[in-house]
Structures are given as structure tokens and as C-alpha cells.
matplotlib code that plots the C-alpha trace (Angstrom):
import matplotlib.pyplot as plt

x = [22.9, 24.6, 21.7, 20.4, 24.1, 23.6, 19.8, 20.8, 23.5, 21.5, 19.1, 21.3, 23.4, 19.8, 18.8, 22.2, 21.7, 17.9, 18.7, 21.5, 19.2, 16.8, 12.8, 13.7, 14.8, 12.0, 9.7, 11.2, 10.6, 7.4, 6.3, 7.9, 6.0, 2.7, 3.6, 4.5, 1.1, -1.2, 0.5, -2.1, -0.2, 0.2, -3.4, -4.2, -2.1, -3.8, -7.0, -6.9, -4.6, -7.8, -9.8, -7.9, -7.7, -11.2, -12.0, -9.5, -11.0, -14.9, -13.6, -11.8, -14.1, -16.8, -14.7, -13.5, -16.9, -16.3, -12.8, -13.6, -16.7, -14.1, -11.2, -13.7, -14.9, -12.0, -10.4, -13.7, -13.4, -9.8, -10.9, -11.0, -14.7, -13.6, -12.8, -15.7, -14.9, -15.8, -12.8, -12.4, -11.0, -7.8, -6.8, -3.1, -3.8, -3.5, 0.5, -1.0, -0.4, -2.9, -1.0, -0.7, 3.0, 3.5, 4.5, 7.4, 7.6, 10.3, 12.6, 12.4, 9.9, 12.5, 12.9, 9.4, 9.4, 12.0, 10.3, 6.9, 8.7, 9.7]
y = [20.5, 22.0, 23.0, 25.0, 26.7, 27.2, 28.8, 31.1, 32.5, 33.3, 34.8, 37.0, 37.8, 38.4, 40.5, 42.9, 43.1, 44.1, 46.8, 48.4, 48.6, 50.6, 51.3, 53.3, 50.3, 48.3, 51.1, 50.8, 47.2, 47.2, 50.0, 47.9, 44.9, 46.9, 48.1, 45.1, 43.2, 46.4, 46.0, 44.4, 41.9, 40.2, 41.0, 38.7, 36.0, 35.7, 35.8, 33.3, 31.6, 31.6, 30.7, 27.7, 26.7, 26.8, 24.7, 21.2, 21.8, 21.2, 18.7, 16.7, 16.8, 15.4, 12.3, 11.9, 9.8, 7.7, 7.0, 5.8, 3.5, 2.1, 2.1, 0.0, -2.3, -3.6, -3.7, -5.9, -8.3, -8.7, -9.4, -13.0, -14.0, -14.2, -10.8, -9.4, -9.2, -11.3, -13.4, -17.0, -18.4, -21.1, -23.6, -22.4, -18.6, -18.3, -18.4, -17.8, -20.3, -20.9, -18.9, -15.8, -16.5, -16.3, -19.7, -19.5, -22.0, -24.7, -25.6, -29.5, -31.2, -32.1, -28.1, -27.6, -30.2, -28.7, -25.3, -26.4, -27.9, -24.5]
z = [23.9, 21.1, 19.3, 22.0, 22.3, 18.4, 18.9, 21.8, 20.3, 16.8, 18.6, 20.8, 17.6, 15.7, 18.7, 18.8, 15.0, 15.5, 18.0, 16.6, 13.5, 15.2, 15.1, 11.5, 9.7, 11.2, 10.1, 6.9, 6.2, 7.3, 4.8, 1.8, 2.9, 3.1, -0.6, -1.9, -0.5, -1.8, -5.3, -8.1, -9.5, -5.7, -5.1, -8.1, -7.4, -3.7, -5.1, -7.4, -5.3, -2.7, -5.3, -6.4, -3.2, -2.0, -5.4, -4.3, -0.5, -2.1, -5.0, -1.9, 0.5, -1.9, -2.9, 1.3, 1.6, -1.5, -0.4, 3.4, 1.9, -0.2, 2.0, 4.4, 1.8, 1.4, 4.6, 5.3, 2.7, 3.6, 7.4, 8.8, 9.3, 13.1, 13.1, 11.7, 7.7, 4.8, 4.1, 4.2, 7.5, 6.2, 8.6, 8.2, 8.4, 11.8, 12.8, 16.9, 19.4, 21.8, 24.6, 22.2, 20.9, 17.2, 15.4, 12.9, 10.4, 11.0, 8.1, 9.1, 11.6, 14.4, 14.9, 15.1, 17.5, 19.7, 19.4, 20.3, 23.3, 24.6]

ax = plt.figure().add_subplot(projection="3d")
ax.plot(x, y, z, "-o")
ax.set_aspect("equal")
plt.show()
């Protein structure tokens, strides 16, 4: 609840500030930010910014397919047999009882025992 407290009042404070300012010093800032996006050296850094950018987006999106036929690969060799994927079904990989519960190991037999018996 206090953070909404916090935002209503910074914005009530931000909105006093903004109208005691006036449409002038709105005007004002807007004007420097139009000068300081038409200025060369900014125009520049966007466009090769842009440029730069658009280069990673191809380069990544040629290696996406490589990655996912990989990622799959070995996700499937991974995979129980049972399940659809390559690997070897053990005898002991499964820690499932046949209700669905998972099986801890026991420390000694006679807990084992008295869990089974739960």
C-alpha cells in the first residue's frame, strides 16, 4: 500500500511541478530534443547503431536452427527409451513407485522397510 501512497504522491508533485512550469518550458524542451536528435554526430550513432543491430538479428537468426537441432539431439539422447529418447533404460533409474510416489533411498534396509509399509 505504501508504494501506491509513494506513486500518487510523485505524480501529483510531478504534476504541480509540470503546470506551474507551463506550456513555454514544455515548448522549450521539446525544441532542444528536436536539436539534439537532428545533430550529425547522433544521427551517426543511430545509424550505425541500426546497422549493428540489424547485422546480430541475421547472424542470430541463422544459428536459431542449428541451436534447436542441437538442443533436441541431446535432450533425446538423454531421454529414457520409454519416453521417447535414445538412452539406456537402468533398472534403478526409475525412483517412481508404482502409485506415482517418489522412492527415497533408505540409509539401512529396516527403514526402507517401514517406508514401503506406509
Amino acid at each position: 500500500m505504501g508504494y501506491r501512497a509513494m506513486f500518487a504522491a510523485g505524480f501529483a508533485i510531478g504534476y504541480v511541478v509540470g503546470t506551474r512550469a507551463g506550456r513555454e518550458r514544455y515548448e522549450q524542451i521539446v525544441k532542444v530534443g528536436r536539436q539534439v536528435a537532428e545533430h550529425p554526430a547522433v544521427q551517426k550513432a543511430t545509424q550505425t547503431v541500426t546497422t549493428k543491430t540489424t547485422e546480430i538479428t541475421k547472424t542470430a537468426s541463422a544459428q536459431v536452427p542449428k541451436i534447436v537441432t542441437s538442443a533436441k539431439k541431446a535432450a533425446t539422447d538423454r531421454l529414457p527409451s520409454r519416453l521417447g529418447g535414445k538412452g539406456e533404460a537402468a533398472d534403478d533409474a526409475d525412483d517412481v513407485s508404482a502409485d506415482g510416489h517418489l522412492i527415497y533411498p533408505a540409509e539401512d534396509s529396516s527403514q526402507a522397510a517401514a517406508e514401503s509399509a506406509r
